[in-house]
N, CA and C atoms as a LAMMPS dump frame, in Angstrom:
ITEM: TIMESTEP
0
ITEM: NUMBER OF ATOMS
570
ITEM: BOX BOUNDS ff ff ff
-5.0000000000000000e+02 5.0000000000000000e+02
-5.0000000000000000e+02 5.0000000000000000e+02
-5.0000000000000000e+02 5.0000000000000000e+02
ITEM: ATOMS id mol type element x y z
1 1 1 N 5.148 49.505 33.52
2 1 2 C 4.959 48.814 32.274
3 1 3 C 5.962 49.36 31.273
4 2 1 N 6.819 48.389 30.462
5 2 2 C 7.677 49.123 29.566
6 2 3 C 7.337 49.254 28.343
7 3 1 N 7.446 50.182 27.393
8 3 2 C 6.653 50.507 26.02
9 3 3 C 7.88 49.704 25.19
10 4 1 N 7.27 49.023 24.1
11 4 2 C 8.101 48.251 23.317
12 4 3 C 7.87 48.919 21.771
13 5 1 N 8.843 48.816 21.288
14 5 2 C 8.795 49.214 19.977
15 5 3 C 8.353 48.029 18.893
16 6 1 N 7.48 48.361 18.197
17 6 2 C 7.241 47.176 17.608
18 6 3 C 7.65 47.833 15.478
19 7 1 N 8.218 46.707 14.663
20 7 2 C 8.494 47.213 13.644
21 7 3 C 7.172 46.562 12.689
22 8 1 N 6.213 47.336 12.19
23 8 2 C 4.676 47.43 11.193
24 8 3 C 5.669 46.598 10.625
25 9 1 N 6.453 46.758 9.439
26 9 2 C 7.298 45.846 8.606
27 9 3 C 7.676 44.357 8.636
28 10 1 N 8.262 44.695 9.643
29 10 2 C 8.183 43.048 9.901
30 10 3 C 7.245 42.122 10.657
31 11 1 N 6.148 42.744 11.16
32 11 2 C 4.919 42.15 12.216
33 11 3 C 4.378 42.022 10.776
34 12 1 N 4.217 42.482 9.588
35 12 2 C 3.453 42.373 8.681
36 12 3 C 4.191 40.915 7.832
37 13 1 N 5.31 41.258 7.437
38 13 2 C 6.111 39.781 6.901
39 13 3 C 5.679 38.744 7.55
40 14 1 N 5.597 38.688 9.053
41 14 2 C 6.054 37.471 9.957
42 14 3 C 4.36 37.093 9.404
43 15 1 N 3.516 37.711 9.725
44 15 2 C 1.964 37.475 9.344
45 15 3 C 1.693 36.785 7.794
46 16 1 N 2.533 37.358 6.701
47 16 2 C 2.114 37.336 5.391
48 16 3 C 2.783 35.499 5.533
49 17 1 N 3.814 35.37 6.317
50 17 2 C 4.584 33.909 5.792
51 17 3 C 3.343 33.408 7.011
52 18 1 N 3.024 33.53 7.789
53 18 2 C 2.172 32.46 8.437
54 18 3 C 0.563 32.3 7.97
55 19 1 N 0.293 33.21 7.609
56 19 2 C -0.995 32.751 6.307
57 19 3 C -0.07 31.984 5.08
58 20 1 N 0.542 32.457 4.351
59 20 2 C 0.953 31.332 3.484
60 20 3 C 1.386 29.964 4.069
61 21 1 N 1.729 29.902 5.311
62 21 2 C 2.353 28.675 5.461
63 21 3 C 0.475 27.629 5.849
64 22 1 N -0.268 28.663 6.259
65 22 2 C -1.38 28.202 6.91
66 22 3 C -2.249 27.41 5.413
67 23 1 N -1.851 28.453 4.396
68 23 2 C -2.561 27.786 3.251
69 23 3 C -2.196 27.097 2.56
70 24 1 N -0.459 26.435 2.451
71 24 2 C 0.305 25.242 1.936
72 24 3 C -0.127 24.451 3.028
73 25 1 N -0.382 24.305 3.973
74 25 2 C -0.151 23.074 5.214
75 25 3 C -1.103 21.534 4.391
76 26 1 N -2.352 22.307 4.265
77 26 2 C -3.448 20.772 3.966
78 26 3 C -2.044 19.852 2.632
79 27 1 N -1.884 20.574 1.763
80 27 2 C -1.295 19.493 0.562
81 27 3 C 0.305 19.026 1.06
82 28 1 N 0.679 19.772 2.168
83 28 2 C 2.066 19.101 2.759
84 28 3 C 1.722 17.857 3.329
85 29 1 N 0.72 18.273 4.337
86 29 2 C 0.243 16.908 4.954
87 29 3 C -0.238 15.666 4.452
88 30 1 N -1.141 16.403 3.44
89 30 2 C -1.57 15.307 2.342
90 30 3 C -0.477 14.312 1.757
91 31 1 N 1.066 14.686 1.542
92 31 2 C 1.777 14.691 0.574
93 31 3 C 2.387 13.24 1.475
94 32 1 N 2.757 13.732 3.352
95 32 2 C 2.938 13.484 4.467
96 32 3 C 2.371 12.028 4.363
97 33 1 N 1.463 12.081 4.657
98 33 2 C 0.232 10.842 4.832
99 33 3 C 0.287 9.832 3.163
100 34 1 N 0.361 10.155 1.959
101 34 2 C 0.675 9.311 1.297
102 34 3 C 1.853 8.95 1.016
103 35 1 N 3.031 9.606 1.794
104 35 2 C 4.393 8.823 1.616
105 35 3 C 4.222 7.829 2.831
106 36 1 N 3.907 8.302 4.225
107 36 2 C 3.898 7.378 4.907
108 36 3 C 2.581 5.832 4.409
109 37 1 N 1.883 6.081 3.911
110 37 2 C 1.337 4.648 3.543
111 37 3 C 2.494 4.063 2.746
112 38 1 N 2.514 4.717 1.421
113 38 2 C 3.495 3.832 0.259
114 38 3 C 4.928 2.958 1.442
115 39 1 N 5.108 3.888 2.291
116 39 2 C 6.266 2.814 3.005
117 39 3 C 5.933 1.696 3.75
118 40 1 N 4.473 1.726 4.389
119 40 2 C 3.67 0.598 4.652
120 40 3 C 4.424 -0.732 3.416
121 41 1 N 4.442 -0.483 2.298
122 41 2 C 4.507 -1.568 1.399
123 41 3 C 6.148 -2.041 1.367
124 42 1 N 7.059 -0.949 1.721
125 42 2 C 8.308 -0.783 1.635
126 42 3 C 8.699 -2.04 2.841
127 43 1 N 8.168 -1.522 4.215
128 43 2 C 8.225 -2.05 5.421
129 43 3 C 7.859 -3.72 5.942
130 44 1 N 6.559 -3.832 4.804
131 44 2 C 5.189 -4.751 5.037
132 44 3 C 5.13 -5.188 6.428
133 45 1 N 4.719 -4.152 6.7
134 45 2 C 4.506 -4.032 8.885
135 45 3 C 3.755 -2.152 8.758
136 46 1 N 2.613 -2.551 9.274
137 46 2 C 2.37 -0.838 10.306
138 46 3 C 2.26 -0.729 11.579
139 47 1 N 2.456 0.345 11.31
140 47 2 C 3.271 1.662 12.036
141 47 3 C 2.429 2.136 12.585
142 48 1 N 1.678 1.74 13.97
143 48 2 C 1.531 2.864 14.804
144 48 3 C 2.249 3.159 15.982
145 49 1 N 2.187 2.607 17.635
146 49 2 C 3.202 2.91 18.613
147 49 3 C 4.246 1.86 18.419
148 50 1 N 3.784 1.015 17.47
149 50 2 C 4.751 -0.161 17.087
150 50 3 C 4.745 -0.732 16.238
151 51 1 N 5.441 -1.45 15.649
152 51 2 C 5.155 -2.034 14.111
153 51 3 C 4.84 -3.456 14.262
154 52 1 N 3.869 -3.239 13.417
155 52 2 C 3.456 -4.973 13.648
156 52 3 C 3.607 -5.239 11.992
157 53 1 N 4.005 -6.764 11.906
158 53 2 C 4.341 -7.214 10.519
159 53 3 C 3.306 -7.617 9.68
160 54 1 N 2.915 -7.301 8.574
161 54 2 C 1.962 -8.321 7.957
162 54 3 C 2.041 -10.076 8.184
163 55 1 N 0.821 -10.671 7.917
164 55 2 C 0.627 -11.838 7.826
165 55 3 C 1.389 -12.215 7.098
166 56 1 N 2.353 -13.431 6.653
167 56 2 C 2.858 -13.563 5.397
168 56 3 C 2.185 -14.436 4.498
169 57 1 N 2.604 -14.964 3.255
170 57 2 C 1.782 -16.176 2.592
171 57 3 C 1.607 -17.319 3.133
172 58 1 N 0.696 -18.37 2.712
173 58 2 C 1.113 -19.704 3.305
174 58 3 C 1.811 -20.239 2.675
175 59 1 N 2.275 -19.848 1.408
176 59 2 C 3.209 -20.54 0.284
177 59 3 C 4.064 -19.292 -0.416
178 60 1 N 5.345 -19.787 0.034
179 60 2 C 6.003 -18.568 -0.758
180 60 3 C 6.284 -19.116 -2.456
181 61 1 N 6.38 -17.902 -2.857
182 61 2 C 6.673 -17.543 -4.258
183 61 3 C 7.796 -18.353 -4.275
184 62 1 N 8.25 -19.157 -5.688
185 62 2 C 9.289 -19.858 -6.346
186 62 3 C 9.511 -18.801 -7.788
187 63 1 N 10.707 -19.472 -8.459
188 63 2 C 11.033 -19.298 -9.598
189 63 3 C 9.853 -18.891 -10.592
190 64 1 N 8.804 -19.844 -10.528
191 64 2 C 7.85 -19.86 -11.449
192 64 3 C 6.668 -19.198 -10.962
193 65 1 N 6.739 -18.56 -10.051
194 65 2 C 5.791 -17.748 -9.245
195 65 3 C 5.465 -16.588 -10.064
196 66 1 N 4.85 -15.673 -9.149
197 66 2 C 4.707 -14.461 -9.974
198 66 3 C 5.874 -13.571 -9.908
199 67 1 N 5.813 -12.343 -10.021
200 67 2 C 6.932 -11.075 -10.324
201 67 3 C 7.83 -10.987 -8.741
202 68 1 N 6.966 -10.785 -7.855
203 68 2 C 7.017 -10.122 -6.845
204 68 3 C 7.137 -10.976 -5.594
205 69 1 N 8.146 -10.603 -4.885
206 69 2 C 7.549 -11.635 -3.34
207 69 3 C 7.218 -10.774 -2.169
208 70 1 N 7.317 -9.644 -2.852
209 70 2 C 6.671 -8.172 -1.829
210 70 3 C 5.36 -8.46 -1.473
211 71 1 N 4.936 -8.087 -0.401
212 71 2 C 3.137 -8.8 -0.203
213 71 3 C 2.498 -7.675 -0.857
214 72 1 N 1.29 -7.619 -1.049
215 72 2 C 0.339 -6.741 -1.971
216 72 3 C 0.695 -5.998 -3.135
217 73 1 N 2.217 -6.539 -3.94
218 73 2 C 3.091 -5.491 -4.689
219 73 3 C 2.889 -6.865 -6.033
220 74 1 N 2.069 -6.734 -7.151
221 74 2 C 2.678 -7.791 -7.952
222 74 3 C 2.626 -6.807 -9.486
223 75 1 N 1.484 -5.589 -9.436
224 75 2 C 1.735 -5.091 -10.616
225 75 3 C 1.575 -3.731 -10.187
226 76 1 N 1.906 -3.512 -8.614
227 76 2 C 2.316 -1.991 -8.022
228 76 3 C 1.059 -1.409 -8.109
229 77 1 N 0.007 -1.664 -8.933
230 77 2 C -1.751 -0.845 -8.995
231 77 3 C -1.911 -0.065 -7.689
232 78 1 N -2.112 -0.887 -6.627
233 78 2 C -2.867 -0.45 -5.534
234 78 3 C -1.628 0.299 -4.677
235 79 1 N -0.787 0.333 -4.665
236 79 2 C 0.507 1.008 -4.002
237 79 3 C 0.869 3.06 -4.932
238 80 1 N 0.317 2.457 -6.062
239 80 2 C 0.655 3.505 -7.054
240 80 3 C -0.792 4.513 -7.003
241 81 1 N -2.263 3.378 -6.812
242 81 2 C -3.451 4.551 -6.742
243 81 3 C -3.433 5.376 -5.19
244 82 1 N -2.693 5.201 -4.146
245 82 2 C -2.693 6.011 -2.922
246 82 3 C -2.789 7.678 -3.294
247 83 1 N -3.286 8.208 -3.38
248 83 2 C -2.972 9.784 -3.386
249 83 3 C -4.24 10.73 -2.651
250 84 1 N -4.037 12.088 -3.037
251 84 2 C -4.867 13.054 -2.357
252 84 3 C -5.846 13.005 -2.343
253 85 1 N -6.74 12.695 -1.822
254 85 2 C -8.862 13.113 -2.736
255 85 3 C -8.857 14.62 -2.103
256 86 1 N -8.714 15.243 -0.894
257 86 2 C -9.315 16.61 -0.663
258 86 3 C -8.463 16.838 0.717
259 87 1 N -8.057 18.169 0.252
260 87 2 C -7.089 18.693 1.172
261 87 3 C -7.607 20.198 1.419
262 88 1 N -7.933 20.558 2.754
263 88 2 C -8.627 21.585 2.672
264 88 3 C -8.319 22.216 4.148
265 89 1 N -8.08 23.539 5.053
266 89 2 C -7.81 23.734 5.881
267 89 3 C -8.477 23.013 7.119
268 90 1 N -9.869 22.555 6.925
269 90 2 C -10.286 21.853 7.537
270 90 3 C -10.179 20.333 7.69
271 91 1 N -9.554 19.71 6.749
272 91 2 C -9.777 18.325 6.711
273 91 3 C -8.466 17.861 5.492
274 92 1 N -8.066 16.743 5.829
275 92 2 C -7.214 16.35 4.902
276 92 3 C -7.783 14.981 4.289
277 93 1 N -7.922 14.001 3.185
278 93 2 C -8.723 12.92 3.368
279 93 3 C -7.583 12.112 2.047
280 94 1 N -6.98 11.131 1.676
281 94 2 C -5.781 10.599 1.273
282 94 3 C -6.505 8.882 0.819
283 95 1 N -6.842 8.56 -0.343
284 95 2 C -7.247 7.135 -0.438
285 95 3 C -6.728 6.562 -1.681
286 96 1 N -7.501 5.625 -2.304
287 96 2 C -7.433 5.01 -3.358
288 96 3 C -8.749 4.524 -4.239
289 97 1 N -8.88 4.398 -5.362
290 97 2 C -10.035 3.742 -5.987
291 97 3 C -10.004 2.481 -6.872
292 98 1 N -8.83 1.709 -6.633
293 98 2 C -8.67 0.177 -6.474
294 98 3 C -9.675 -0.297 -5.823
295 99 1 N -10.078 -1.031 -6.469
296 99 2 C -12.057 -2.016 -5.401
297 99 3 C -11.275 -2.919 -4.296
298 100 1 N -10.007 -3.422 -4.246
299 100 2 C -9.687 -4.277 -3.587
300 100 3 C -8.781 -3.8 -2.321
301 101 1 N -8.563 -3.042 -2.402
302 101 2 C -8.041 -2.236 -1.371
303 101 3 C -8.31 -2.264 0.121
304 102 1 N -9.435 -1.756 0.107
305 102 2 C -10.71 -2.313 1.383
306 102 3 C -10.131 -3.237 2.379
307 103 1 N -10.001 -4.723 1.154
308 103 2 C -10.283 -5.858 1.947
309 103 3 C -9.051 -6.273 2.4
310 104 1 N -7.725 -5.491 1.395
311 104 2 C -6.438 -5.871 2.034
312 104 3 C -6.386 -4.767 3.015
313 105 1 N -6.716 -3.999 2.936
314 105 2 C -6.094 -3.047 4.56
315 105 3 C -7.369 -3.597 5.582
316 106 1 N -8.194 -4.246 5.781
317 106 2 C -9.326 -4.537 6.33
318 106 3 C -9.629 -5.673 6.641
319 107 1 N -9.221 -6.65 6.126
320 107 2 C -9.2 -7.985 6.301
321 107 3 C -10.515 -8.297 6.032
322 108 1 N -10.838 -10.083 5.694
323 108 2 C -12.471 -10.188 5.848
324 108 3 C -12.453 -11.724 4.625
325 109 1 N -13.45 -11.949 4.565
326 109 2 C -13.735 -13.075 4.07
327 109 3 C -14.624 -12.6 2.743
328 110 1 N -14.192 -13.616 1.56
329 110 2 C -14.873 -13.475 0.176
330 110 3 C -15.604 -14.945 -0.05
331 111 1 N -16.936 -14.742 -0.171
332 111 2 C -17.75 -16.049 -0.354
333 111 3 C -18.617 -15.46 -1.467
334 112 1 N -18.485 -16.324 -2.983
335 112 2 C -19.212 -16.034 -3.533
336 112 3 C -18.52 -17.007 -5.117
337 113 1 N -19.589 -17.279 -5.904
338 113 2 C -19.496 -17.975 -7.349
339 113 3 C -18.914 -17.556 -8.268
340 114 1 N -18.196 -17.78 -8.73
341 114 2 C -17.223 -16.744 -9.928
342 114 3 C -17.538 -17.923 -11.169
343 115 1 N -17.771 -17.502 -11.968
344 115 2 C -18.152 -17.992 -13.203
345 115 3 C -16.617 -17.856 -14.48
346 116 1 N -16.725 -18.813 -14.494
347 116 2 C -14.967 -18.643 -15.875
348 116 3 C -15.266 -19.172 -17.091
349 117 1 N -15.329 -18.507 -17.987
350 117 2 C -15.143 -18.322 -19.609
351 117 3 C -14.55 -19.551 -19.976
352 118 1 N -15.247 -19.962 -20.979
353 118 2 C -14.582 -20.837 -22.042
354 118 3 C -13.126 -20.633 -22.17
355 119 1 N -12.041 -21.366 -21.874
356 119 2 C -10.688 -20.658 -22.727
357 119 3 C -9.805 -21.827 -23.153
358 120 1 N -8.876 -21.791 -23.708
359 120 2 C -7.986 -22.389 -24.398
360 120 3 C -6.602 -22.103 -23.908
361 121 1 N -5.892 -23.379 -23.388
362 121 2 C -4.681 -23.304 -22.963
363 121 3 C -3.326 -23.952 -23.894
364 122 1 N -2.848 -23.053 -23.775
365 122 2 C -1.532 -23.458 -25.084
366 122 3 C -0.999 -24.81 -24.805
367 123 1 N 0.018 -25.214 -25.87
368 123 2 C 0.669 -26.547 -25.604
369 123 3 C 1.591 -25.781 -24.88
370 124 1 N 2.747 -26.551 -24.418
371 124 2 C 3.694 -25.627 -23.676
372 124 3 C 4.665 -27.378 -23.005
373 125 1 N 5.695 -27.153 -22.308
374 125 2 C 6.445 -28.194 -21.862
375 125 3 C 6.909 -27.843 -20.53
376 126 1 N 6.513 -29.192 -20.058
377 126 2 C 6.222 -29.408 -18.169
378 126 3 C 7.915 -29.84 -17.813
379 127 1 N 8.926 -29.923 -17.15
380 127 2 C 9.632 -30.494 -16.696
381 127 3 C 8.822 -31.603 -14.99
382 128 1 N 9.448 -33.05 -15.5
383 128 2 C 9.143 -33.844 -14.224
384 128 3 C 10.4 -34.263 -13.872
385 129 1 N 10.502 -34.721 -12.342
386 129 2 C 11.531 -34.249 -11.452
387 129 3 C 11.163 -35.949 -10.674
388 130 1 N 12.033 -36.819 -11.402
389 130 2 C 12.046 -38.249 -11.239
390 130 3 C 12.908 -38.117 -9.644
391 131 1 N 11.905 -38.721 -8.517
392 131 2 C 12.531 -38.549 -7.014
393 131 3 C 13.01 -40.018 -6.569
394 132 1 N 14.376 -39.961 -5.981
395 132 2 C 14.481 -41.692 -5.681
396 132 3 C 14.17 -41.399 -3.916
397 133 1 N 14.63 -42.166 -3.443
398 133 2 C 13.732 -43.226 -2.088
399 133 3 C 14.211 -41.934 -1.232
400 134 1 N 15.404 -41.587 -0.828
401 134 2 C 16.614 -40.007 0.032
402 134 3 C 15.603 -39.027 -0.911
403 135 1 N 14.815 -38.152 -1.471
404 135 2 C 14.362 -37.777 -1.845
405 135 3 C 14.862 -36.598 -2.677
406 136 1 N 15.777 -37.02 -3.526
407 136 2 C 16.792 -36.43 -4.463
408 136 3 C 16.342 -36.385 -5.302
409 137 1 N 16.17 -35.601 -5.865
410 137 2 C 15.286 -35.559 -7.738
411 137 3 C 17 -36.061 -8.614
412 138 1 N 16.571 -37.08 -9.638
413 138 2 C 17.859 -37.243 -10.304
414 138 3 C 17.213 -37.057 -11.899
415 139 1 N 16.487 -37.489 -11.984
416 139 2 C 15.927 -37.472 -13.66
417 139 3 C 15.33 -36.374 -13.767
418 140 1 N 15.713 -35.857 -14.863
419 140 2 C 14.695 -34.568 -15.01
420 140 3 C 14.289 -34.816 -16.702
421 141 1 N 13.076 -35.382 -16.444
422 141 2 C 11.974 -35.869 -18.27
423 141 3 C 11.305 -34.339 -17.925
424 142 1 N 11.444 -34.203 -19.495
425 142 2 C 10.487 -33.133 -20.086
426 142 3 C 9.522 -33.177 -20.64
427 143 1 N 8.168 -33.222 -20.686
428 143 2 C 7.013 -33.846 -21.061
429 143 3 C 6.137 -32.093 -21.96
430 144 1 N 5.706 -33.079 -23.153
431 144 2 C 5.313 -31.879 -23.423
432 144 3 C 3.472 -32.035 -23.177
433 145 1 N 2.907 -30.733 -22.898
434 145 2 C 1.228 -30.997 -22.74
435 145 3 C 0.968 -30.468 -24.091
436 146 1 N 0.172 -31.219 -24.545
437 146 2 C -0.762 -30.513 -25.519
438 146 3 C -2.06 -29.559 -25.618
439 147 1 N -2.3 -28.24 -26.311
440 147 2 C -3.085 -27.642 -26.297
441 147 3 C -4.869 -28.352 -25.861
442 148 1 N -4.998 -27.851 -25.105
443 148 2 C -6.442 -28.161 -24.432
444 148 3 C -7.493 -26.82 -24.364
445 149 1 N -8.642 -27.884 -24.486
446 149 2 C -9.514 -26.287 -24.378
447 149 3 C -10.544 -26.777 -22.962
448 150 1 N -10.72 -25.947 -21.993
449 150 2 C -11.258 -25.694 -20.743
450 150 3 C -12.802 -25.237 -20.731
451 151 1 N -13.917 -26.233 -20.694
452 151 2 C -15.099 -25.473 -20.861
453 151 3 C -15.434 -24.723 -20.086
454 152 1 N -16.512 -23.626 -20.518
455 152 2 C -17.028 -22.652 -19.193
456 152 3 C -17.766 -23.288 -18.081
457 153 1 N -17.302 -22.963 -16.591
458 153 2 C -18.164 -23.664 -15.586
459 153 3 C -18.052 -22.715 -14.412
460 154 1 N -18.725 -23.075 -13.206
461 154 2 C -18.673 -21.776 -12.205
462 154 3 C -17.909 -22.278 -10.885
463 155 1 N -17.007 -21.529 -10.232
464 155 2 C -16.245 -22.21 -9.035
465 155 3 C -16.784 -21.15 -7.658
466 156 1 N -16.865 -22.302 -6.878
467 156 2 C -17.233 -21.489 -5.228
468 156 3 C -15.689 -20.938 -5.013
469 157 1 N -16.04 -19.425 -4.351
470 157 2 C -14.414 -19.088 -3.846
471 157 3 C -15.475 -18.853 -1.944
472 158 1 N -14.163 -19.228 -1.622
473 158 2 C -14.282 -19.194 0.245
474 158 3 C -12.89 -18.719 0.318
475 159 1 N -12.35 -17.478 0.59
476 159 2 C -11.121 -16.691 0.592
477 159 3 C -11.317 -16.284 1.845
478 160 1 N -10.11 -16.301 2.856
479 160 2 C -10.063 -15.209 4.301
480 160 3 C -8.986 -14.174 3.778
481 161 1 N -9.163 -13.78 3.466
482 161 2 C -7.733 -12.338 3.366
483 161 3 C -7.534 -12.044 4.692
484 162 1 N -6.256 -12.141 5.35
485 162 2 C -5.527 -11.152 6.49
486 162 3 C -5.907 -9.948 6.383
487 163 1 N -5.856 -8.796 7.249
488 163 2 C -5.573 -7.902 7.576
489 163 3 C -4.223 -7.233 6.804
490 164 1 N -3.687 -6.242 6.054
491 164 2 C -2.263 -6.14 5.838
492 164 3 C -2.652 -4.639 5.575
493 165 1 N -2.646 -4.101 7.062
494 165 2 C -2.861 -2.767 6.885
495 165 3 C -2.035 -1.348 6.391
496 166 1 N -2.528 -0.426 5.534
497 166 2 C -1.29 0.537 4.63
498 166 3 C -1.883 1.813 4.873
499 167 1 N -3.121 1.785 5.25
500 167 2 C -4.112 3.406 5.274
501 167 3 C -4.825 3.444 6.587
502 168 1 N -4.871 4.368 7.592
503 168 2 C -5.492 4.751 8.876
504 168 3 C -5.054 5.319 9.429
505 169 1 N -5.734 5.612 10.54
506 169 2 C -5.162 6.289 11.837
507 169 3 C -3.598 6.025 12.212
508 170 1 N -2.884 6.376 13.007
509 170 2 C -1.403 6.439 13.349
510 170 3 C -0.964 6.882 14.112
511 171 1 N -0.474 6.488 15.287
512 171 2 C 0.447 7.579 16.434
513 171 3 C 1.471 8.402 15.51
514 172 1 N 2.386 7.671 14.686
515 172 2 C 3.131 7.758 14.407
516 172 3 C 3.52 8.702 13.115
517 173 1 N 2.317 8.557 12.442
518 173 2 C 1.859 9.436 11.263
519 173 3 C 1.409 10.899 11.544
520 174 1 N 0.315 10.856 13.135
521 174 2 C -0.254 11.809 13.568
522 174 3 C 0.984 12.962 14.381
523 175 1 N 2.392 12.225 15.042
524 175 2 C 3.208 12.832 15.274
525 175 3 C 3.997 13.264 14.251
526 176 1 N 3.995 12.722 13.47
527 176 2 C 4.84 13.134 11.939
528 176 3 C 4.548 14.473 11.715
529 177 1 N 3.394 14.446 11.233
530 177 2 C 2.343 15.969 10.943
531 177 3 C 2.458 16.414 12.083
532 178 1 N 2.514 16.365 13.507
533 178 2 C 2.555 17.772 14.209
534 178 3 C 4.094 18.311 14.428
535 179 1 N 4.756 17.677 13.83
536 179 2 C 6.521 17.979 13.986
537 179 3 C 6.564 18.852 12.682
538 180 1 N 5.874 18.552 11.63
539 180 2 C 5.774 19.646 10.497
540 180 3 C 5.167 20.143 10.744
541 181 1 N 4.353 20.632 11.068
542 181 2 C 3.67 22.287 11.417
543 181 3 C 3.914 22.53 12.179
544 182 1 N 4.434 22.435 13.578
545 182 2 C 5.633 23.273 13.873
546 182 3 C 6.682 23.847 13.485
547 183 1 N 7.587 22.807 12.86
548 183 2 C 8.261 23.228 12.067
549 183 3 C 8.008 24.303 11.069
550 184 1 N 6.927 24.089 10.466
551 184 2 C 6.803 25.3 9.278
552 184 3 C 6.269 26.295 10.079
553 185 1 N 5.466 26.254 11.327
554 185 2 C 5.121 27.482 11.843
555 185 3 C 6.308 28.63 12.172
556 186 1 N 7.391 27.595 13.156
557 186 2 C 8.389 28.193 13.296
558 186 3 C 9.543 28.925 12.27
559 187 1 N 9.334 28.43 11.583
560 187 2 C 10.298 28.78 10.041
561 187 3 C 9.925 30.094 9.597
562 188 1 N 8.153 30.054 10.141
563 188 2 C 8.116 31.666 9.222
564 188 3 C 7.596 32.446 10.343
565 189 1 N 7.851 32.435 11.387
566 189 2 C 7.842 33.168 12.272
567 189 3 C 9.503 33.44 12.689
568 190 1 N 10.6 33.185 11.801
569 190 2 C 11.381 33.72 11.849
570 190 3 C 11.703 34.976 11.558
């Protein structure tokens, strides 16, 4: 058997960086896991052994549409609430508290009465788009609407939301994180 010399000094360093690295790991990972969702939105496809694309609209966005033709991106809310809830050597846990969230990473159906307020809609001016027989718009009349007021009444909604998943499980996420802690294991066991 050969006697090895061992140096207290540095068996003690190599120890002090692998408890510290042991007690940064939960908020790296954490950090890990909410960059990889936010690119979910970047991508609009997840990522596990393969990427599958989101559903797209049945009607895309025009000129007069909203902001965004990014899917689930129109005022960034739910892309921006992703972050840490509890990071702990035991457990890492990464969500949001957007109510709607759920149903876009989850898919599912909304059946239920929505009730709408009295409101008042401005005057404002419509362009119409005079079409001949070849279906060429040549006239373009500008019509103006006049201010109207909308009484309160209640509308059935029957909504299917897709699936357009950004938060879960992951091959790809789960290999992410074990390539960093190796990595950091190895780094301070240098």
């Amino acid at each position: 058997m050969s006697n090895r010399i061992v140096d207290i000094n540095d068996f003690t360093r190599k120890l002090d960086a692998v408890l510290n690295t042991y007690k940064k790991l939960p908020t790296e990972i954490a950090t890990i896991a909410v960059n990889f969702s936010k690119e979910r939105f970047r991508d609009q496809a997840w990522l596990d052994t393969s990427k599958t694309k989101w559903k797209p609209r049945k009607t895309q966005r025009g000129r007069s549409g909203r902001r965004s033709q990014t899917l689930l991106v129109d005022t960034v809310r739910l892309k921006r609430s992703i972050r840490k809830i509890k990071a702990t050597p035991d457990q890492v846990i990464i969500g949001t508290d957007v109510p709607y969230a759920e149903i876009h990473n989850e898919g599912g159906t909304i059946n239920k009465t929505v009730s709408v307020k009295s409101h008042t809609i401005k005057s404002h001016r419509r362009k119409a788009h005079i079409r001949t027989r070849k279906g060429r718009s040549e006239n373009v009349k500008v019509q103006t609407v006049k201010a109207y007021t909308v009484k309160a009444h209640s509308r059935k909604m029957n909504l299917k939301i897709p699936s357009r998943r950004f938060m879960g499980k992951s091959y790809t996420l789960t290999r992410r994180i074990e390539l960093h802690i190796t990595a950091r294991f190895m780094r301070a066991l240098k």
